[in-house]
C-alpha positions as CSV (number, residue, x, y, z in Angstrom):
1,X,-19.5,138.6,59.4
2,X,-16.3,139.5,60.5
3,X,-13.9,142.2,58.7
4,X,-10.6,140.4,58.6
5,X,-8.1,142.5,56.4
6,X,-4.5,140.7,55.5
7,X,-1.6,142.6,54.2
8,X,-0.4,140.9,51.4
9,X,2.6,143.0,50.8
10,X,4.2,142.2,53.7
11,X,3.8,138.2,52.5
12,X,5.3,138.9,49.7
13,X,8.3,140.7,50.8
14,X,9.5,137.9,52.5
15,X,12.3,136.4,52.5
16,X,12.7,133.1,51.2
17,X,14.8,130.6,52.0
18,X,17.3,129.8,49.1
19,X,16.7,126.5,46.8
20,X,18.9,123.7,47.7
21,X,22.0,123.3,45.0
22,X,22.9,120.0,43.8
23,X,26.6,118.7,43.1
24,X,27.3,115.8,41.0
25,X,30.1,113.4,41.8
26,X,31.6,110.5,40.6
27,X,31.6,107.6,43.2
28,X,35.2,108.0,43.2
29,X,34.7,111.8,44.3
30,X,32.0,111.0,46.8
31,X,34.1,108.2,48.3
32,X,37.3,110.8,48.8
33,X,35.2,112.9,50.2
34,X,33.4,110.7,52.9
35,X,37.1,109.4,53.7
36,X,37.9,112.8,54.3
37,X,34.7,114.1,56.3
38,X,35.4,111.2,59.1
39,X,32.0,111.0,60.1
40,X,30.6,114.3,59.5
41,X,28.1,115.0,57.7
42,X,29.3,115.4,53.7
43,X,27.0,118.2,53.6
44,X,28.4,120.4,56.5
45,X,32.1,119.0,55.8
46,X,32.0,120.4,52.4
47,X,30.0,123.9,53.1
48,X,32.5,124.1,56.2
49,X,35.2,123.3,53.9
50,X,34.2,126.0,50.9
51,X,33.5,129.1,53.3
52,X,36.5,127.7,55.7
53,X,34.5,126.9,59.2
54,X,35.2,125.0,61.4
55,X,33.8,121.4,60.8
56,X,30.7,120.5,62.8
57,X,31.5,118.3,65.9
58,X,29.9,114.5,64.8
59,X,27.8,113.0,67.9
60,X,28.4,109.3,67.7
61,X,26.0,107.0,69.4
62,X,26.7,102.7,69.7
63,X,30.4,102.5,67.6
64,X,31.1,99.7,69.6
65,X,28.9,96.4,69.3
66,X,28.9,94.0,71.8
67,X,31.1,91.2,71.9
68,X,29.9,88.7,73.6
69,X,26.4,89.0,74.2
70,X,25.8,85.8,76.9
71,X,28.3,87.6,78.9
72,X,26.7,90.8,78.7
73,X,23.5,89.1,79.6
74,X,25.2,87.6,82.4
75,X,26.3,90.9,84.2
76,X,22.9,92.3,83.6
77,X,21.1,89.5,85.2
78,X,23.7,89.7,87.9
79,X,23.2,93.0,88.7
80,X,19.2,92.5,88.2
81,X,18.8,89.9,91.2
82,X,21.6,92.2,93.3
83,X,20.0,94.2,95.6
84,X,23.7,96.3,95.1
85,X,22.3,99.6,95.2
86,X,20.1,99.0,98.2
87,X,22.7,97.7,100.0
88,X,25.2,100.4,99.3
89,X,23.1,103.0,100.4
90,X,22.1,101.2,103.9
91,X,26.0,101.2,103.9
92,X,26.5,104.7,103.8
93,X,23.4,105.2,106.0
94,X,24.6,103.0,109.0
95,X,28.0,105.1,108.3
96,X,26.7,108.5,108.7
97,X,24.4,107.5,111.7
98,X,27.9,105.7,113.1
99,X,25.5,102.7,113.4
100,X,28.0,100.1,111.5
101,X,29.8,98.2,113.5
102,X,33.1,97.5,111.7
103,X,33.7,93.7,112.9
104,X,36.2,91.7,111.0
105,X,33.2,89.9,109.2
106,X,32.1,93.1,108.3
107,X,35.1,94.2,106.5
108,X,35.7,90.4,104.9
109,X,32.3,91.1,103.7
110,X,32.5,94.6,102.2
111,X,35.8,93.2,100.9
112,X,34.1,90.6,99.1
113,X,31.3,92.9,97.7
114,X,34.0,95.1,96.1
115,X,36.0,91.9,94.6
116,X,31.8,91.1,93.1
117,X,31.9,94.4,91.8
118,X,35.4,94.7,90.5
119,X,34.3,91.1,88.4
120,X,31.5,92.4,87.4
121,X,33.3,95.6,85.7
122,X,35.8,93.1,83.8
123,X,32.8,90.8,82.4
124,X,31.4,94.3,81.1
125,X,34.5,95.3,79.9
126,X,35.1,91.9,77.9
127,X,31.0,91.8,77.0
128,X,31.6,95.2,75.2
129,X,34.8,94.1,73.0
130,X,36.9,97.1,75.3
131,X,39.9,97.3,76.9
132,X,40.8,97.0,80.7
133,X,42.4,100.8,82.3
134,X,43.2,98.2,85.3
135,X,41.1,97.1,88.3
């Protein structure tokens, strides 16, 4: 039999953390306050807000649905059967090695890979409901 001895005392002295306190509101209340939090948290708006913090920064994950989901799918599927990566980094590859020849089909074709990649960008842009910053 082992002699296991617990201090009690020093369980007992601890601290403990403080019980939750409630607020009723009126919906109309709530709803001013929610307009006024902007996202945060009505919680840590109004205990920022009664001891004067600063308000916690709100992470925001998906605001934006997508717009146009068969043109979404289409870039995706585009970009699936690409072998774009691959390609880019024999690219840079052949360049370092000074192995790439630059012939005039090999510029009209590296021309044309960025025109695929610029459309690309602007069926993303209009799949996600977003504005073009330009080419």
């Amino acid at each position: 039999m082992t002699n296991s001895h617990h201090d009690f005392s020093k369980v007992a002295n601890r601290k403990k953390t403080p019980a939750p306190f409630s607020l009723r509101l009126t919906f109309e209340e709530r709803a001013k306050l929610e307009e006024a939090a902007k996202g945060v948290p009505l919680g840590a708006y109004i205990r920022a807000r009664l001891i004067d913090e600063d308000l916690p920064k709100v992470r925001r994950r998906g605001t934006r649905p997508v717009a146009d989901h068969a043109a979404l799918a289409k870039v995706l599927a585009g970009l699936g059967s690409s072998r774009l990566s691959s390609n880019l980094n024999q690219l840079a590859k052949a360049v370092h090695t000074g192995s790439l020849p630059v012939t005039p089909d090999t510029e009209s074709e590296l021309q044309q890979a960025c025109a695929d990649i610029s459309a690309m960008r602007q069926m993303l842009v209009k799949a996600l409901g977003l504005e073009s910053e330009g080419p």
